[in-house]
Structure formats: structure tokens, C-alpha cells
DSSP file (Angstrom, degrees, kcal/mol; ACC not computed):
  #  RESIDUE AA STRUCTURE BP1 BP2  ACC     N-H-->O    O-->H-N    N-H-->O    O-->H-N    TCO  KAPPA ALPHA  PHI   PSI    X-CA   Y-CA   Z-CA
    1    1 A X              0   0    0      0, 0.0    55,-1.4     0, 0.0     2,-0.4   0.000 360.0 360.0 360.0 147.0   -8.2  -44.6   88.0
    2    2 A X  E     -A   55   0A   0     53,-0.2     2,-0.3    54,-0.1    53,-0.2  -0.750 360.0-158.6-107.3 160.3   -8.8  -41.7   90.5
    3    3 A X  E     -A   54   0A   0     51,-3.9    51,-1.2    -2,-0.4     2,-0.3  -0.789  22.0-126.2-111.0 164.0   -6.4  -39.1   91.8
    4    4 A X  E     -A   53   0A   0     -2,-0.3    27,-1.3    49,-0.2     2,-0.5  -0.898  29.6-126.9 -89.0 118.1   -6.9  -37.0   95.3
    5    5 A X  E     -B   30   0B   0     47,-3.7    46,-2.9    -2,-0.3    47,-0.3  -0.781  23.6-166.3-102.1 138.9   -6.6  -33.2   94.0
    6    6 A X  E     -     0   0B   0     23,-7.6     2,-0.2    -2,-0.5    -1,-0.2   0.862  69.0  -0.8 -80.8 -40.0   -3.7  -32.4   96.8
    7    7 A X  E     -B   29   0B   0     22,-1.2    22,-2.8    43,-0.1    -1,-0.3  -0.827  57.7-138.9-146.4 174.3   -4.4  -28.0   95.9
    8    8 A X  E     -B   28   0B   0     20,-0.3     2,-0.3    -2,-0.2    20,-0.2  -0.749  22.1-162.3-148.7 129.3   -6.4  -25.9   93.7
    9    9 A X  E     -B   27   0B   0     18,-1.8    18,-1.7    -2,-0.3     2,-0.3  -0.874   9.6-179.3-104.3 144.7   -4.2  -22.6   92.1
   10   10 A X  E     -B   26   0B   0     -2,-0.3    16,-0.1    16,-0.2     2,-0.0  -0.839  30.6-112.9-151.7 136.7   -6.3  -20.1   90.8
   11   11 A X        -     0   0    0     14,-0.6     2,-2.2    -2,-0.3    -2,-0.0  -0.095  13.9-136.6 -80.5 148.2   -4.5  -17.3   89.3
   12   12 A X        +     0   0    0      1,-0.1    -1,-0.1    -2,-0.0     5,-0.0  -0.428  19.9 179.7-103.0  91.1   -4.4  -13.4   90.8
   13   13 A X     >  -     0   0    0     -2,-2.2     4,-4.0     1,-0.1     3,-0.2   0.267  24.7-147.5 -91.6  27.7   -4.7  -11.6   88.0
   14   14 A X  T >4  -     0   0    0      2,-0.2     3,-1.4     1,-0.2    -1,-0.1   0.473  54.1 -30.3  43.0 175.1   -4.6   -8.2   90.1
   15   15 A X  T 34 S+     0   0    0      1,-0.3    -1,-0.2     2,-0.0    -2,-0.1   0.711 137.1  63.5 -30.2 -15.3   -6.8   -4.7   88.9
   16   16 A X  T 34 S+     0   0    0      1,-0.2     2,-0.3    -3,-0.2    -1,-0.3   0.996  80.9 169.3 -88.3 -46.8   -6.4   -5.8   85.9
   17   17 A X    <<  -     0   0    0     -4,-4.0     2,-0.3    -3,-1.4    -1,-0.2  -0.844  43.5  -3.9  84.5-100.3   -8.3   -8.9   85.8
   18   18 A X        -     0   0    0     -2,-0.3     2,-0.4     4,-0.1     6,-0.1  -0.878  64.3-121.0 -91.3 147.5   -9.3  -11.3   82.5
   19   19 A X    >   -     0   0    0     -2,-0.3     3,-3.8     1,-0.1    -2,-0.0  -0.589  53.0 -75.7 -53.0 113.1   -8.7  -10.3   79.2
   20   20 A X  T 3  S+     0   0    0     -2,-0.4    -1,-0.1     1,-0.2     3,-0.1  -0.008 121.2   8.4 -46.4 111.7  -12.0  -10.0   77.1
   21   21 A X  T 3  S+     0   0    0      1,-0.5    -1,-0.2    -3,-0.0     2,-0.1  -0.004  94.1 134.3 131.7 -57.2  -13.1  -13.2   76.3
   22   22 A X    <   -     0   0    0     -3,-3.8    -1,-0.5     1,-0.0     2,-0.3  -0.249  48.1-139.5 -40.0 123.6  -10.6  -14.8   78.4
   23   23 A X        -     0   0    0     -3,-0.1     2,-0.3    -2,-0.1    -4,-0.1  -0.816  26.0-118.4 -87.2 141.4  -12.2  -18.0   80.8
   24   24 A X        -     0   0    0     -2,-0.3    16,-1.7    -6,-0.1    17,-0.5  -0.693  35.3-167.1 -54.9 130.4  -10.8  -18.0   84.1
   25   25 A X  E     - C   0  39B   0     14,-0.4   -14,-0.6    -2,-0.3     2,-0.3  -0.686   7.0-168.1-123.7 148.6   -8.8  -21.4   84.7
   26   26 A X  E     -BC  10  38B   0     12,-1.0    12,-1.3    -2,-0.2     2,-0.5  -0.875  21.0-126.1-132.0 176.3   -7.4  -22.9   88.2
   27   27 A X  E     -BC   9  37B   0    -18,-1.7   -18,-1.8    -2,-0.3     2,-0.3  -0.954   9.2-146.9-115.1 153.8   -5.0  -25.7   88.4
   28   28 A X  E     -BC   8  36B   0      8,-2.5     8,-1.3    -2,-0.5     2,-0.5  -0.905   7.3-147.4-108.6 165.2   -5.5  -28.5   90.3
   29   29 A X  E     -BC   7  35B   0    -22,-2.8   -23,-7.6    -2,-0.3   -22,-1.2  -0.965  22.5-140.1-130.8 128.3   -2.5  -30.1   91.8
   30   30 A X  E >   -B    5   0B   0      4,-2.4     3,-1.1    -2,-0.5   -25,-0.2  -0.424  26.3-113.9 -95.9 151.2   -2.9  -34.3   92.0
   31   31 A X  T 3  S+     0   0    0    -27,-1.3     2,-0.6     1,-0.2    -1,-0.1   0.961 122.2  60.4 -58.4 -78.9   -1.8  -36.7   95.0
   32   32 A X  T 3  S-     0   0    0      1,-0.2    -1,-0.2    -3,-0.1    -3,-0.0   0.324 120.1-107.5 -56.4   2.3    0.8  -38.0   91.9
   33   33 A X  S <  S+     0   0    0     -3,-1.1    -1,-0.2    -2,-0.6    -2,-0.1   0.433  80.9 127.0 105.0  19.1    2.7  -34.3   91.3
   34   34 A X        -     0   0    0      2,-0.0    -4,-2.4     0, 0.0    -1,-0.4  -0.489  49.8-149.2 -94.6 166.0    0.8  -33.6   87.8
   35   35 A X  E     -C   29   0B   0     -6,-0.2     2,-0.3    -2,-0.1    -6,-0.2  -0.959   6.3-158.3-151.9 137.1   -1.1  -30.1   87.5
   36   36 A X  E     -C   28   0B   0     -8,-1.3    -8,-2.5    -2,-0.4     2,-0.2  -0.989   7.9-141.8-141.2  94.4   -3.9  -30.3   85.5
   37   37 A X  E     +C   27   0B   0     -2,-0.3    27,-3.4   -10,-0.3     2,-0.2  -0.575  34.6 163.8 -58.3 122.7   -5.2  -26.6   83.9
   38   38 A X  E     -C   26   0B   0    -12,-1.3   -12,-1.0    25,-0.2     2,-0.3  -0.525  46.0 -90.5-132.4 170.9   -9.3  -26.7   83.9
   39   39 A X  E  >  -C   25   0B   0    -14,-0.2     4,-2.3    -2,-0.2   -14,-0.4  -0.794  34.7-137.7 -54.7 117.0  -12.1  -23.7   83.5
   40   40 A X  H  > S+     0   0    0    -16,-1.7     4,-1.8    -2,-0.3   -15,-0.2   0.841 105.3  56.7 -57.7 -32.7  -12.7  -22.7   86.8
   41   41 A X  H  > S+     0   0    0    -17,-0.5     4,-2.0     2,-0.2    -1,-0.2   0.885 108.8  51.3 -71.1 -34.9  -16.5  -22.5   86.1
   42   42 A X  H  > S+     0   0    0     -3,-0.3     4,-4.5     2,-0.2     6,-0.4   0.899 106.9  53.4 -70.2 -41.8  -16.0  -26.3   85.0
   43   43 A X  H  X>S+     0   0    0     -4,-2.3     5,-2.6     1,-0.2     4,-0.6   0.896 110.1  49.7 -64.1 -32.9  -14.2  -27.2   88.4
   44   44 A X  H  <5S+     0   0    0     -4,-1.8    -1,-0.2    -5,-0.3    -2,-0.2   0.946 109.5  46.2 -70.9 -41.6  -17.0  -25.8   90.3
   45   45 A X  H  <5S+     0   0    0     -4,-2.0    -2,-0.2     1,-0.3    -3,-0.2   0.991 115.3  46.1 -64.2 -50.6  -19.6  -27.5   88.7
   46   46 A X  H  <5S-     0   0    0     -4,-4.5    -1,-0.3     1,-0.1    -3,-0.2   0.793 112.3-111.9 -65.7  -4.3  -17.9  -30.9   88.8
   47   47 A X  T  <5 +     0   0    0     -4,-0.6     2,-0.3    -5,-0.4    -3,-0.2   0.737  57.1 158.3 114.4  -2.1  -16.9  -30.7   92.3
   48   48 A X      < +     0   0    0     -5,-2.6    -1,-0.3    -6,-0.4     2,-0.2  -0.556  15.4 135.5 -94.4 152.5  -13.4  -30.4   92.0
   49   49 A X  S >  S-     0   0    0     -2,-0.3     3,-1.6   -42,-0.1   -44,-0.3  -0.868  72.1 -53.8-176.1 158.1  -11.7  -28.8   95.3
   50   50 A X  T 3  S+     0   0    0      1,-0.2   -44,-0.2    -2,-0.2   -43,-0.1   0.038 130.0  16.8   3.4 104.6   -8.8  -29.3   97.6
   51   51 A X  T 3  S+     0   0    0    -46,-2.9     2,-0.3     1,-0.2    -1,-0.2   0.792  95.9 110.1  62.6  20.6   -9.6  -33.4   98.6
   52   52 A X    <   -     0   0    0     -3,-1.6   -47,-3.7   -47,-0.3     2,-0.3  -0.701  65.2-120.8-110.6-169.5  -12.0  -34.4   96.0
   53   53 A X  E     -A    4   0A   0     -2,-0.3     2,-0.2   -49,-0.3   -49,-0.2  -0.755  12.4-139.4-139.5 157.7  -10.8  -36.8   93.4
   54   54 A X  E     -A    3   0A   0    -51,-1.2   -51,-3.9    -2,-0.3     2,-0.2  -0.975  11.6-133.8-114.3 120.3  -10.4  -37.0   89.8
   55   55 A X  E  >  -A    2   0A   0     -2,-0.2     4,-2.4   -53,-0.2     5,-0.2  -0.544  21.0-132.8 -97.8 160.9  -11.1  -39.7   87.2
   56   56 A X  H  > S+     0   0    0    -55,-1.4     4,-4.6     2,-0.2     5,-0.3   0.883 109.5  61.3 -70.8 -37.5   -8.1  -40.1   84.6
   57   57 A X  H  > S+     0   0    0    -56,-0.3     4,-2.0     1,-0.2     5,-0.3   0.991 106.0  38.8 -59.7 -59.9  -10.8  -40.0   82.2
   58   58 A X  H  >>S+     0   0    0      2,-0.2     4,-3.4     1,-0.2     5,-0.8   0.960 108.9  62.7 -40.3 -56.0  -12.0  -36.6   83.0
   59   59 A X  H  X5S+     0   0    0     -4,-2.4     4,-2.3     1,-0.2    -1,-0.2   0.960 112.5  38.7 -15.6 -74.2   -8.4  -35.8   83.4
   60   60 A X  H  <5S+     0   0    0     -4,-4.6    -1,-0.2    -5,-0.2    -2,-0.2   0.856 115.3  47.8 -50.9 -41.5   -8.4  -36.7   79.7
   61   61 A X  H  <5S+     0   0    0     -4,-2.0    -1,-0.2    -3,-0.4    -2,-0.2   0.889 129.9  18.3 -83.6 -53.6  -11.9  -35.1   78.3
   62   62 A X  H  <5S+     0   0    0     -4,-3.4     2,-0.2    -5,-0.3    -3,-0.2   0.751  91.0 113.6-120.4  -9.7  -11.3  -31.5   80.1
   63   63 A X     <<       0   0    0     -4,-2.3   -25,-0.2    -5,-0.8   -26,-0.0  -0.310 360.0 360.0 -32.9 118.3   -7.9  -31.1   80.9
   64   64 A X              0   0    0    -27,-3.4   -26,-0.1    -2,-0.2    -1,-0.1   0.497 360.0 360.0-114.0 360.0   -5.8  -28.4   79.0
């Protein structure tokens, strides 16, 4: 099944910025009310933004 991602969060991690080591993450926020924590570098590559869709399977595979 696919979802509609409704928003994209990605967190403001001010002057200080990531912790060494640390991947940057967004959420995405689903047409059904779930938020679903990714790698932002992964969310770019697949595509995922504000009105693109999501397979439950991915959901499953890269979801945190």
C-alpha cells in the first residue's frame, strides 16, 4: 500500500549542529497521522518530500 507524505520535519539543531558521527534524520508525516524517522540523505535520494508517496514496504525496510 502507499501513503501521501502530508510534511517533512527536519530537526534545527541550532550552532551546535550534529554530534560526531551522528546522521541527520527528518520525519516524514503520512496522509494516515504516523511519523516515520528516516536518514535525511536516504529521503533525498528516494524522493521522499512533502506530496510524494511511500510504500508500506519501504516504510518497513528503512523506517526507524
Amino acid at each position: 500500500m502507499q501513503h501521501k507524505i502530508t510534511d517533512l520535519i527536519e530537526p534545527d539543531n541550532g550552532c551546535e549542529g550534529f554530534a560526531e558521527g551522528e546522521e541527520p534524520s527528518v520525519t516524514l508525516i503520512l496522509d494516515d497521522g504516523r511519523k516515520i524517522k528516516v536518514y535525511d540523505k536516504l529521503a533525498y535520494q528516494m524522493g521522499w518530500d512533502a506530496g510524494s508517496s511511500i510504500s508500506d514496504e519501504d516504510i518497513e525496510k528503512y523506517g526507524r
